[in-house]
C-alpha positions in Angstrom: -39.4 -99.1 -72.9 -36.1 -98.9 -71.2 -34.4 -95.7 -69.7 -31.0 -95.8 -71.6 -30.2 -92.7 -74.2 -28.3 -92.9 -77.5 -27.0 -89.6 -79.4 -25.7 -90.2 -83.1 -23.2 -87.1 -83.5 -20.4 -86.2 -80.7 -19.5 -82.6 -81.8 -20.7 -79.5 -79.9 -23.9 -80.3 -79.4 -23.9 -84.1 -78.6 -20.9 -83.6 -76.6 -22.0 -81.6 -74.2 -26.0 -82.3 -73.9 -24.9 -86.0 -73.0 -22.7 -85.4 -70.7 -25.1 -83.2 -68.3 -27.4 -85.6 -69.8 -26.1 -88.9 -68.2 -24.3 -86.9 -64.9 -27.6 -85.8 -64.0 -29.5 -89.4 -64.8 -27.0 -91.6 -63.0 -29.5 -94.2 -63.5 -29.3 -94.3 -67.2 -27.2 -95.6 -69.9 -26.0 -92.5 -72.3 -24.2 -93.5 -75.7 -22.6 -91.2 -77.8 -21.6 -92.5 -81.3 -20.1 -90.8 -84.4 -18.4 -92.7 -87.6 -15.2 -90.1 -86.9 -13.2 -92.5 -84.9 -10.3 -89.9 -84.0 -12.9 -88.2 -82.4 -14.7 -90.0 -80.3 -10.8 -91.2 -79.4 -10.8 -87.9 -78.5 -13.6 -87.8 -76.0 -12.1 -90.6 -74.6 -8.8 -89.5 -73.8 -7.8 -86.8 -72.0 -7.5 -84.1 -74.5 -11.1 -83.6 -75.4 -12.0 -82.8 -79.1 -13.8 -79.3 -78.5 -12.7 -77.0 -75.6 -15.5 -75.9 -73.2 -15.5 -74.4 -69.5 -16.3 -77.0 -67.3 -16.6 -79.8 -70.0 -13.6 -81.4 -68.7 -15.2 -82.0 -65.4 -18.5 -83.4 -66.1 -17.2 -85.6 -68.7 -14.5 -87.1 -66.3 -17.3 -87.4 -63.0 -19.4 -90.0 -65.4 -17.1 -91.4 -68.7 -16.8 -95.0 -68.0 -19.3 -95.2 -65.5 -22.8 -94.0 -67.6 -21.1 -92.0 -70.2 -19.5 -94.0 -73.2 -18.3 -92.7 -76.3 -18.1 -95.5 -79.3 -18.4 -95.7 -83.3 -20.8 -98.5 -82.7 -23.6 -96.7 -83.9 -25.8 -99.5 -84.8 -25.1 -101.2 -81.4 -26.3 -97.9 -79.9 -29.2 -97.8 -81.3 -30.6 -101.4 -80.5 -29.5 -100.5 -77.0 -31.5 -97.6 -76.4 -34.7 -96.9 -77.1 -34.1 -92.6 -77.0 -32.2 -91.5 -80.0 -30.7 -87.8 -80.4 -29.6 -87.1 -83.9 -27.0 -84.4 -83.4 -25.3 -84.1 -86.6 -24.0 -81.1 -88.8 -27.0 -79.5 -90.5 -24.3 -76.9 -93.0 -25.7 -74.4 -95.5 -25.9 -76.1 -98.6 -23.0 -75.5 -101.2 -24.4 -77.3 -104.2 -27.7 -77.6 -105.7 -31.3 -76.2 -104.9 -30.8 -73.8 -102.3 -26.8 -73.5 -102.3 -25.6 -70.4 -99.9 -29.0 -70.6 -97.6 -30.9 -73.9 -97.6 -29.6 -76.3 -95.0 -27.9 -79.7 -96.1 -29.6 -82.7 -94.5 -27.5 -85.3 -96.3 -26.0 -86.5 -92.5 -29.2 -86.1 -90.8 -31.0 -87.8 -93.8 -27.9 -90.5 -93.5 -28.8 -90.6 -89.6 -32.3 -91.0 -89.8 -31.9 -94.3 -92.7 -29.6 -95.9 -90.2 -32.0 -95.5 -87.2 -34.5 -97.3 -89.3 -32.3 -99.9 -90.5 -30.9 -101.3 -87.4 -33.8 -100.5 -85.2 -35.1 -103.4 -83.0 -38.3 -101.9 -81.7 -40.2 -98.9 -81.2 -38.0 -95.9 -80.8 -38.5 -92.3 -79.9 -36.2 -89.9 -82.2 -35.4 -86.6 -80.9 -34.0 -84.0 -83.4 -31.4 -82.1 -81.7 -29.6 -80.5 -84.7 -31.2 -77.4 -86.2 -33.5 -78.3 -88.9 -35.8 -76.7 -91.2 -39.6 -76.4 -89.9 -41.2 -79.4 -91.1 -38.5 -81.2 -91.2 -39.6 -84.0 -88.8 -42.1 -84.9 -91.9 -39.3 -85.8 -93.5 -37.4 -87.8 -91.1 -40.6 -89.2 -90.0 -41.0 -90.5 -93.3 -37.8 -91.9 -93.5 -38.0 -93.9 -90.4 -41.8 -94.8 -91.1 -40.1 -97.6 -94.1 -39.5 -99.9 -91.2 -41.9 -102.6 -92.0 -42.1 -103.8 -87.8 -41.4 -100.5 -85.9 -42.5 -97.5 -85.1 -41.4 -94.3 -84.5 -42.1 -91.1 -82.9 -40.1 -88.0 -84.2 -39.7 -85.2 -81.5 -38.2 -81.6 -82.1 -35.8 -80.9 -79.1 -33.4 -77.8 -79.9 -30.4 -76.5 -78.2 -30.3 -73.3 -76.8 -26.4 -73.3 -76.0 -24.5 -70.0 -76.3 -20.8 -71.6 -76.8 -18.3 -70.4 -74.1 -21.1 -71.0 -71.5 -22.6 -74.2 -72.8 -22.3 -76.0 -69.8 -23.4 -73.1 -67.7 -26.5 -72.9 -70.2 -27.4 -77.1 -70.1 -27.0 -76.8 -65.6 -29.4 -74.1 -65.7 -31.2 -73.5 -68.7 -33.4 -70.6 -69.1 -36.2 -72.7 -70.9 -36.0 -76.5 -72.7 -38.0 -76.8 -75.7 -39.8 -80.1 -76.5 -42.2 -80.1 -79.7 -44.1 -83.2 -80.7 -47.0 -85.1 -82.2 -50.5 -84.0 -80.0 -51.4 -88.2 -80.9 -51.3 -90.3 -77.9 -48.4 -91.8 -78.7 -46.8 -88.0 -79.1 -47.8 -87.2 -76.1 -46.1 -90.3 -74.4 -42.9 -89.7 -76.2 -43.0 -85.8 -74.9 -43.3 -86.9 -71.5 -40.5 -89.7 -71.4 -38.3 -87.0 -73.1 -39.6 -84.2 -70.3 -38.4 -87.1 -67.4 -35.0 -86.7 -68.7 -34.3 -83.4 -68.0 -36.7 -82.9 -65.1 -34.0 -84.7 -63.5 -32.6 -81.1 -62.7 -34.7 -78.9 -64.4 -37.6 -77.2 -63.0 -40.5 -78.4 -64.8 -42.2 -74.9 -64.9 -39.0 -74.5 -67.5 -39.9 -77.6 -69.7 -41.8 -76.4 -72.3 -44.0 -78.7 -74.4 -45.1 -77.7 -77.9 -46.1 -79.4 -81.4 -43.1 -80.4 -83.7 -43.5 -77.2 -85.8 -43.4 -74.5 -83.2 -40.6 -76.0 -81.6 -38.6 -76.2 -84.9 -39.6 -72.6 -85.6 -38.7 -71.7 -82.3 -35.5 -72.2 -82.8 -34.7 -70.1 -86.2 -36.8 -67.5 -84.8 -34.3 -67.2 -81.7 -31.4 -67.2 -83.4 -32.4 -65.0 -86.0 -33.5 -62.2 -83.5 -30.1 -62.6 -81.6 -28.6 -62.2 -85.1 -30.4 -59.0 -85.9 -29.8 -57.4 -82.8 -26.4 -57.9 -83.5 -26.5 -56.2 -86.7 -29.0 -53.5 -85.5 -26.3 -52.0 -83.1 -23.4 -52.9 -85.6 -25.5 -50.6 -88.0 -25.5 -47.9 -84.8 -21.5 -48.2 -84.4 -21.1 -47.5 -88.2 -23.2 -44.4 -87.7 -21.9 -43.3 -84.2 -18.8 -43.4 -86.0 -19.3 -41.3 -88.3 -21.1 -38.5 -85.9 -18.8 -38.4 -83.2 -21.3 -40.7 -80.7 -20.0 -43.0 -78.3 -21.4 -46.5 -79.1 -20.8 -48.2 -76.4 -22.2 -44.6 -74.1 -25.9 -45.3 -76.8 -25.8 -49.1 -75.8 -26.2 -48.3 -72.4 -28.7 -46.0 -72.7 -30.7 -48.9 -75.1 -30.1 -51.6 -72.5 -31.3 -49.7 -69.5 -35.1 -49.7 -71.6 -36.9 -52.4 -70.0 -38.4 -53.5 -73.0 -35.1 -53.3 -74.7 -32.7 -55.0 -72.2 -28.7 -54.9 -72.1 -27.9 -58.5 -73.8 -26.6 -58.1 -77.3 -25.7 -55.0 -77.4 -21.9 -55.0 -77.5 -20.5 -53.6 -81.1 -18.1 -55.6 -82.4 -17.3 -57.7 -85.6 -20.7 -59.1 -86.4 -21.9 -62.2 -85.5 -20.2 -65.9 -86.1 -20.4 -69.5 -84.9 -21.9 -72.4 -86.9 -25.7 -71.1 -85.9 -26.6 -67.5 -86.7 -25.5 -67.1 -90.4 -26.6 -71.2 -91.1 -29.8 -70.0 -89.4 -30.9 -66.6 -91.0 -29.9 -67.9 -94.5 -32.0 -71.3 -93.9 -35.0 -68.5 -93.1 -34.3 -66.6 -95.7 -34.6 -70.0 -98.2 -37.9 -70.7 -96.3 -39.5 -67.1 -96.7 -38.6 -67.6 -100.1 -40.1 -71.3 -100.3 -43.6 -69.6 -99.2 -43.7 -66.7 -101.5 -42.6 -64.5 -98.6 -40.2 -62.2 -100.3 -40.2 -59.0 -98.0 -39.8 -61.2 -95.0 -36.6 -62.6 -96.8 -35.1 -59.5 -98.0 -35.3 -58.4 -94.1 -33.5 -61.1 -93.0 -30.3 -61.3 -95.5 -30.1 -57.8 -94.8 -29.3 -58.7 -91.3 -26.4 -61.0 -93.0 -25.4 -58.2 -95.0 -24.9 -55.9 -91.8 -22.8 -58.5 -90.4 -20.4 -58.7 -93.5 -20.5 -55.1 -93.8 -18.9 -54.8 -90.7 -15.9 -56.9 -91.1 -15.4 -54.7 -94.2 -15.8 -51.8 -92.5 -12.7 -52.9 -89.7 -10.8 -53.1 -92.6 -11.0 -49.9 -94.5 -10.4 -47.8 -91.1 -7.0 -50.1 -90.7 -6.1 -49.4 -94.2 -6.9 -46.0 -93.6 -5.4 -45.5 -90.7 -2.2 -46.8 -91.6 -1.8 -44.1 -94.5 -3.9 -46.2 -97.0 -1.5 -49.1 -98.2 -1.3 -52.7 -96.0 1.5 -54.1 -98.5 4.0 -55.7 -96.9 3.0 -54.4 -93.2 2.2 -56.9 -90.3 -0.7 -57.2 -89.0 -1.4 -59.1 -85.5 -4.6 -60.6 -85.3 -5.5 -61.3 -81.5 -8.1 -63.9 -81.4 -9.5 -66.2 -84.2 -11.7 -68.3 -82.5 -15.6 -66.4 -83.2 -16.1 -65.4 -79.5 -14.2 -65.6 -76.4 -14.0 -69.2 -74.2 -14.0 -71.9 -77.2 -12.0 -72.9 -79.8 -14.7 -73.0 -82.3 -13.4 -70.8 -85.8 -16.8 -71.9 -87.5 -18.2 -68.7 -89.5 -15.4 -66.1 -87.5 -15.2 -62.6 -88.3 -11.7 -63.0 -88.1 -11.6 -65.4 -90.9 -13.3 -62.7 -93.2 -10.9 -60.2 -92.1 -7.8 -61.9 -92.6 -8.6 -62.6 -96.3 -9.8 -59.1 -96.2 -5.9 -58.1 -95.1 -4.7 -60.9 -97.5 -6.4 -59.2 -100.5 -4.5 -55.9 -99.1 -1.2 -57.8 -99.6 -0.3 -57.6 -96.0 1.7 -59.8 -94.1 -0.6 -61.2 -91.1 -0.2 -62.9 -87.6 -2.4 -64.8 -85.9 -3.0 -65.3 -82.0 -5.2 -66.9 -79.8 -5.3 -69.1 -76.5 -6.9 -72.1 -78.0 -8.3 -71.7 -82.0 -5.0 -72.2 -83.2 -5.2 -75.3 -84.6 -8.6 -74.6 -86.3 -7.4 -71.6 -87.5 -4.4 -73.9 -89.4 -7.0 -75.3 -91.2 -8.9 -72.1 -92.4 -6.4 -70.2 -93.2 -4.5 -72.7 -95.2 -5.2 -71.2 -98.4 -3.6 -67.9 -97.8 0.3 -67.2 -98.6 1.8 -64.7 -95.5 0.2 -66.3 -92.7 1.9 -66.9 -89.5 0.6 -68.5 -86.3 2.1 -67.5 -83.3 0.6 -68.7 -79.7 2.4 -66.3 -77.9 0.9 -62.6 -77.8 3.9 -60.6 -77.0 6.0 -63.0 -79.9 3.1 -61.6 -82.2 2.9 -58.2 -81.7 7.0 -58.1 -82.5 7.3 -55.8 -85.2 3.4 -55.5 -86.1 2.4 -52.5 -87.4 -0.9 -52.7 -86.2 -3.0 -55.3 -83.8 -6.8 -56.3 -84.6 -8.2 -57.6 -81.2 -10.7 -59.9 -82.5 -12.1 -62.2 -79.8 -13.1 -60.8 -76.1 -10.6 -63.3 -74.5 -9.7 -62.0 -71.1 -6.0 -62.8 -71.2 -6.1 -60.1 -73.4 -7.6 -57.7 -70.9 -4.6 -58.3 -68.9 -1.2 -58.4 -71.2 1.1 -55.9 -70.3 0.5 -53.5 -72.9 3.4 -51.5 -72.3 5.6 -54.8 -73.7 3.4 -54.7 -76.2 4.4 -51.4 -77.3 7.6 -51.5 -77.2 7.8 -54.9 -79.8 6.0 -53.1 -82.5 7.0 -50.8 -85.4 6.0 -47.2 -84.8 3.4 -45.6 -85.7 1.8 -48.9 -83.3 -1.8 -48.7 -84.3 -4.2 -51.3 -82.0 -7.9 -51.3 -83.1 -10.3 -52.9 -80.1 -13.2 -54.3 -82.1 -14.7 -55.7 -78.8 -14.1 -52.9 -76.9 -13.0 -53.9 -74.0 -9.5 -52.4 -73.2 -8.7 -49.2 -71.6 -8.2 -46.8 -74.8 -7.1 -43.6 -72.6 -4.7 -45.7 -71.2 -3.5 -47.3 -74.3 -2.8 -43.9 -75.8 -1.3 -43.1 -72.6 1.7 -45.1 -73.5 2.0 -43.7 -77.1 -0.2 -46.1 -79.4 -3.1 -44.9 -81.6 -6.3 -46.3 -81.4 -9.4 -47.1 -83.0 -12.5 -49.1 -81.8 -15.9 -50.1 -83.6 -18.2 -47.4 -82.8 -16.2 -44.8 -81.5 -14.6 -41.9 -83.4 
């Protein structure tokens, strides 16, 4: 067996895993292949195709040298004897399970071309979120291969975007579930080599395929109802004159609580959390398990609820009518740190506005050009990448993402470029509201009267 590591699928996950992959395993060959050739162009020049702190660097200390990006996918896999399978694993649109079942056409696409071009024995790590029990599948697939054989191993990624490569340099735990066969076992511990390069090994954790792949839904799914547990808190702190983010405290000081997670805002987005708690909802409903599912779409519901809720308190604020006033929408990418406008709250509001008839603005420090793209469909859309250029005339701002640079604008400019009444609603509270009334603007923020 040789050392060298191939990944089929160079967006946010394959991207980044391989490149602290290969910078910490100078002594191996890592290949990253995907059929999109403007992207892996991408990864090879020096505008990368997804922005990332710290990306830039590691990919630049090993590209050329142990890190190569190619469409050669075929000649990847004969190469290497490791194979990641990193592609998009969307909520299905069509068919059985359409809006919560995932849709394995590209890792079912993957998986064929591993076994087709395959030159011996290969050990197949899933990487992309799956359904539990999907490594049956693709161990089926692969198992047509008259000559070879092939050892499926669950691997998922616990990457919170905006620290991803933070999170892969010192991950709080790596996951590793496979067969408990001999030949399992072998495969776990070639795949546990890798990243004891710089992980402690009392952080490697070993597991069979299943609980690894229900590890990961499970996470992801608790993350997403805690965000829609204290979302449900803002609506009612609201409504009672309690300080949301005062109650938050109190919550995160409980040791068996704990303070991450606990920020109000406008509900959860990203390509995981949604994709995730819909894909368990389709699999609670697979076993018979109603009750289970109906509590976890109601932690989808929350999340939509919210971004309805930021909404009606701009409408109402703003003497009930949106027609024909601007809005500025400051921030479109999903959180703060990356460009990434996959499931974003600010999406779901701005076609919220749209439906209002209002005239809307969008900002933000690097989702612009995604945000071209989803917001395509809408008439009255204007994207600006200067703040202060955006806030000229506005009748109100939505701050939407937790980007610092927003923390610091001089809000006093700010002021002074929009149309009076100026109305700024904090949805991540994290600006100085006293202060911001100070200088004659009225506020709102999510869980705060």
């Amino acid at each position: 067996m040789n050392r060298d590591i191939a990944c089929i699928g160079a967006g946010y996950i394959g991207g980044p895993t391989m490149a602290v992959i290969a910078q910490k395993n100078p002594d191996r060959k890592v290949m990253v292949v995907d059929i999109n050739q403007a992207r892996i162009d991408a990864w090879n020049s020096d505008n990368l195709p997804i922005y990332e702190p710290g990306l830039d660097e590691v990919v630049k200390s090993c590209r050329g040298k142990n890190l190569f990006f190619s469409t050669d996918i075929a000649g990847a896999i004969k190469a290497c004897d490791i194979i990641f399978v990193g592609v998009n694993t969307p909520t299905k649109t069509f068919g059985e399970g359409a809006g919560y079942a995932s849709d394995l056409q590209y890792w079912e696409a993957a998986a064929r071309t591993i076994s087709q071009e395959a030159n011996g024995d290969k050990i197949v790590v899933e990487k992309s979120t799956l359904p539990v029990r999907t490594a049956d599948s693709m161990a089926a697939v692969l198992h047509t291969h008259p000559e070879h054989t092939f050892t499926v191993l669950s691997n998922p990624e616990f990457l919170a975007e905006g620290s991803a490569i933070r999170d892969l340099l010192d991950p709080d735990r790596v996951l590793i579930g496979g067969p408990q066969d001999r030949r399992g076992k072998a495969a776990i511990k070639a795949l546990v080599d890798v990243y004891a390069a710089w992980v402690p090994r009392r952080r490697i954790l070993t597991t069979n395929v299943w609980s690894s792949e229900m590890s990961k839904l499970a996470a992801n799914a608790m993350l997403a109802q805690r965000i829609s547990s204290v979302n449900a808190f803002s609506a009612l702190c609201e409504a009672t004159g309690a300080d949301i983010q005062e109650v938050a405290g109190v919550l995160g000081m409980d040791k068996r609580i704990g303070p991450k997670f606990l920020q109000a805002g406008p509900g959860f987005g990203g390509s995981c959390f949604k994709k995730d708690v819909l894909n368990l909802v389709y699999l609670c409903r697979t076993y018979g398990l109603d009750d289970c599912a109906d509590y976890w779409e109601s932690v989808i519901s929350m999340n939509e609820a919210q971004q309805k809720r930021i909404v009606a308190r701009t409408v109402k604020a703003l003497f009930n009518t949106l027609a024909g006033k601007r809005i500025a929408l400051f921030g479109f990418a999903f959180k703060a740190n990356t460009g990434d406008t996959r499931e974003t709250p600010s999406l779901t509001v701005a076609n919220l506005l749209a439906e209002e008839h209002a005239q809307i603005v969008v900002t933000d420090p690097k989702a612009l050009p995604n945000a071209e793209r989803d917001l395509a469909h809408l008439q009255n859309i204007t994207l600006e990448p200067d703040p202060y250029r955006a806030a000229e005339g506005a009748d109100a701002i939505l701050l939407m993402t937790e980007w610092d640079c927003y923390r610091t604008l001089d809000w006093a400019r700010v002021y002074a470029a929009m149309r009076k009444p100026a109305l700024i609603f904090d949805t991540r509270n994290i600006l100085d509201l006293p202060a911001l009334r100070a200088l004659g603007f009225n506020t709102l923020a999510v869980g705060r009267a």
